[in-house]
N, CA and C of each residue as an Amber inpcrd file, in Angstrom:
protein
   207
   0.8400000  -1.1710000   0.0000000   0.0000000   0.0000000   0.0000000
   0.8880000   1.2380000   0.0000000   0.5850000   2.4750000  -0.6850000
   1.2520000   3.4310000  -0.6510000   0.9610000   4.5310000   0.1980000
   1.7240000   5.3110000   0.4750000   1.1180000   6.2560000   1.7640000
  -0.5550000   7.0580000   1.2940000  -0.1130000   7.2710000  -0.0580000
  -1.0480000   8.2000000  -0.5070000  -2.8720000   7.4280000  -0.8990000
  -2.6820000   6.2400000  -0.7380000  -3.4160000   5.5260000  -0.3730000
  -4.4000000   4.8360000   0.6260000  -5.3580000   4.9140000   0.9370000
  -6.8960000   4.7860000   1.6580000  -6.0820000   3.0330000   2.2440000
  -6.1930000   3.2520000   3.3850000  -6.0100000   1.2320000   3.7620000
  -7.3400000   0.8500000   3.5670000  -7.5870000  -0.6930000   3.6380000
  -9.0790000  -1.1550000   3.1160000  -9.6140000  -1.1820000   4.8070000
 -10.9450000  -1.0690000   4.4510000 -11.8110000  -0.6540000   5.6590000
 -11.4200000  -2.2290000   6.7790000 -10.8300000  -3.1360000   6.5020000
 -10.4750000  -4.5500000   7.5310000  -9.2930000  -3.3480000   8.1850000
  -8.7750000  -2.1660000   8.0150000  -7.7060000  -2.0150000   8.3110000
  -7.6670000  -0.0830000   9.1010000  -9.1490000  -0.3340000   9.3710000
  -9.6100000   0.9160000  10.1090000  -9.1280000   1.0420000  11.7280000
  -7.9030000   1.1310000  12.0380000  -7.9170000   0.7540000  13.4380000
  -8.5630000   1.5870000  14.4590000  -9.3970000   2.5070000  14.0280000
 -10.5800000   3.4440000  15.2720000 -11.8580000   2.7000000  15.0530000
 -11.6810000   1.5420000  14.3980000 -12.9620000   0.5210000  14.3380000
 -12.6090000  -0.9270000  14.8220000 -11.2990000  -0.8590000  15.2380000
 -11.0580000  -2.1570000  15.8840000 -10.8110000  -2.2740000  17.5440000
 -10.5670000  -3.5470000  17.8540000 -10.0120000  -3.7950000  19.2830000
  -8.7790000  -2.9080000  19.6280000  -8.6090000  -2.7370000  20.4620000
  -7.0180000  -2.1540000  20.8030000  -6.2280000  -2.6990000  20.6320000
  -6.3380000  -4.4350000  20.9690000  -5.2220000  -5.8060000  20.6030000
  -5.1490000  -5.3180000  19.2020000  -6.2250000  -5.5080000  18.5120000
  -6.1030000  -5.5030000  16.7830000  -5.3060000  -4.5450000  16.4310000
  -5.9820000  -2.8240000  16.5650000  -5.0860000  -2.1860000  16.2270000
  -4.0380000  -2.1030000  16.0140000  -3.3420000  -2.3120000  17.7790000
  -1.9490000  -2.5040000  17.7840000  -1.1050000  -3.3060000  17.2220000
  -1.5740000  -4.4470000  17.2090000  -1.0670000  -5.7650000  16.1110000
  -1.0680000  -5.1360000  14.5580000  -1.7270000  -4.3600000  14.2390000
  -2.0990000  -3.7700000  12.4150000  -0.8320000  -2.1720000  12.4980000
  -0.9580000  -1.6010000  13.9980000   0.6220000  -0.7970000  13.9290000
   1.7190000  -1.3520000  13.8200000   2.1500000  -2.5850000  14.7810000
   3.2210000  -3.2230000  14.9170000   3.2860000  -3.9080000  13.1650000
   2.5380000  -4.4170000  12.4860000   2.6930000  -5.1430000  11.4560000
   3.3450000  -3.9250000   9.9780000   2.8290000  -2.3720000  10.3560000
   3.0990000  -1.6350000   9.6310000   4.6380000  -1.1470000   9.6330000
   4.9720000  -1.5360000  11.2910000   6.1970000  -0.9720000  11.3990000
   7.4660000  -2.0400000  10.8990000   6.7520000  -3.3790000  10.7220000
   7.7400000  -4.3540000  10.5430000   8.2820000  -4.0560000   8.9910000
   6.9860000  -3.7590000   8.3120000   7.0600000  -3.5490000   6.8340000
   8.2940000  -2.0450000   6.5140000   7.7130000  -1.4640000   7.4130000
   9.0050000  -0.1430000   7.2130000  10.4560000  -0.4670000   7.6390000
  10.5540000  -1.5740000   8.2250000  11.8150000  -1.8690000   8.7290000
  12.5880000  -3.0480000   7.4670000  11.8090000  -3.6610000   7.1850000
  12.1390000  -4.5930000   6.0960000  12.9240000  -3.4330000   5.0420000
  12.0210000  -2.5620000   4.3600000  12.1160000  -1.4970000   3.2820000
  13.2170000  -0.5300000   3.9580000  13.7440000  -0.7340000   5.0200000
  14.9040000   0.3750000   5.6030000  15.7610000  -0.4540000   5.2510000
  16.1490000  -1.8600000   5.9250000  16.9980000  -2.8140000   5.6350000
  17.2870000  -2.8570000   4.1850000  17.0500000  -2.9990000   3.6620000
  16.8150000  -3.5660000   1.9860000  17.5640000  -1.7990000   1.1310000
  17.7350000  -0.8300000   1.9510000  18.4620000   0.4650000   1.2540000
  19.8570000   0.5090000   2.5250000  19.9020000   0.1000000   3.4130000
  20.6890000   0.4360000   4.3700000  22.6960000   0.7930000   4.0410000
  22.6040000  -0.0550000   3.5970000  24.0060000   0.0140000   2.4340000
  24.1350000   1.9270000   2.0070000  23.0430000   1.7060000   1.3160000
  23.1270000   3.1060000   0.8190000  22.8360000   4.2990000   1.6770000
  21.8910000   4.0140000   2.3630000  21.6800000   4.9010000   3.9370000
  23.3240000   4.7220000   4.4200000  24.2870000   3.9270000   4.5260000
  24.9980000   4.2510000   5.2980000  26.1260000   5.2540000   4.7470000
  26.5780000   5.3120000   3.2720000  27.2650000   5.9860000   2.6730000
  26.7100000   7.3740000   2.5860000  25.6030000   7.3600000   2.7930000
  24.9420000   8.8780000   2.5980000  25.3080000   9.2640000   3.6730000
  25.0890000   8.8510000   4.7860000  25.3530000   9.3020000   6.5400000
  26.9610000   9.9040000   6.2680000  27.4900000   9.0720000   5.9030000
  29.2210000   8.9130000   5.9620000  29.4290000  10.0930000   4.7050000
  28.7020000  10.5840000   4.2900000  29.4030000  11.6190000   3.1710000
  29.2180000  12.6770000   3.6190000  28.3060000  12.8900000   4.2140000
  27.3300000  13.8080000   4.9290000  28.3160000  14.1600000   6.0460000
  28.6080000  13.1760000   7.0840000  29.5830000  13.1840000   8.2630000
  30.8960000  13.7880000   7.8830000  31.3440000  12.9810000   6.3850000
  32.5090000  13.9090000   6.0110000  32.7790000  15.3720000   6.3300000
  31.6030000  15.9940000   5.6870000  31.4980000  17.1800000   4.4100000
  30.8120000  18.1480000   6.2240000  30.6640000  17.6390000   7.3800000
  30.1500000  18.4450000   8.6010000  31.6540000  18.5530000   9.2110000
  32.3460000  17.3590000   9.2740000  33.4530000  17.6100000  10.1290000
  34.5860000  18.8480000   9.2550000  34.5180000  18.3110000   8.1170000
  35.3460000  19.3660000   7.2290000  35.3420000  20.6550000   7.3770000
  34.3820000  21.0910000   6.9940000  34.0320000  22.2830000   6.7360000
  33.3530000  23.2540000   8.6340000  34.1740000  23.5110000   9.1650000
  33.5950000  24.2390000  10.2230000  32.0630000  25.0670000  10.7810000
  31.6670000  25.3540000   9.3130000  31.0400000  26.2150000   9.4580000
  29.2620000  25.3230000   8.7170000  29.4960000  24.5270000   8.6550000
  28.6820000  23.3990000   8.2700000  27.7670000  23.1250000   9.4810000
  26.3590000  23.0560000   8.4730000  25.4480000  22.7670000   9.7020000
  24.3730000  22.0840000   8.8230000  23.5000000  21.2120000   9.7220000
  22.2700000  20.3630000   9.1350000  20.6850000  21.3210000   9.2300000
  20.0180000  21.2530000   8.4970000  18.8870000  21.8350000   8.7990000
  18.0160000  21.2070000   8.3430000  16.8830000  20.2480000   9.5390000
  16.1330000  19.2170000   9.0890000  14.8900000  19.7100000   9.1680000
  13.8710000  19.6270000   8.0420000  12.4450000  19.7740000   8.0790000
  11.8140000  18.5360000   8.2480000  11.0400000  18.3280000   8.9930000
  10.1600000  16.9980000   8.6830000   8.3590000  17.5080000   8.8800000
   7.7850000  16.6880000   8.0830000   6.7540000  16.7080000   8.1150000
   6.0890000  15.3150000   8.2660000   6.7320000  14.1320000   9.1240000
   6.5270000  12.9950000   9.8950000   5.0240000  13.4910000  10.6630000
   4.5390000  12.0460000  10.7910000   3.1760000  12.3600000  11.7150000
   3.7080000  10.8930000  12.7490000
């Protein structure tokens, strides 16, 4: 399923048990962890170029936006 995508109504968790729910969060988070694993290689060279190019340069700084919920 894609973010931008409706989950199917079996997957309404303000219409389920609390067990359920939580079991249908935990199952979402496994899936994001799989899909982290599976780029991590490349997540790590990005970190490490990034880390370079902060220690180098003194005057270097990060500026993170997120729009996470």
């Amino acid at each position: 399923m894609k973010t931008e995508e409706q989950p199917p109504k079996s997957k309404w968790i303000d219409k389920m048990s609390n067990k359920k729910a939580l079991k249908v969060m935990l199952d979402n988070q496994s899936e994001a962890i799989k899909a982290i694993e599976f780029v991590l290689k490349d997540i790590d060279k990005v970190v490490s170029s990034i880390f370079k190019r902060l220690y180098t340069y003194s005057n270097s700084r990060i500026i993170y936006v997120g729009a996470g919920t």
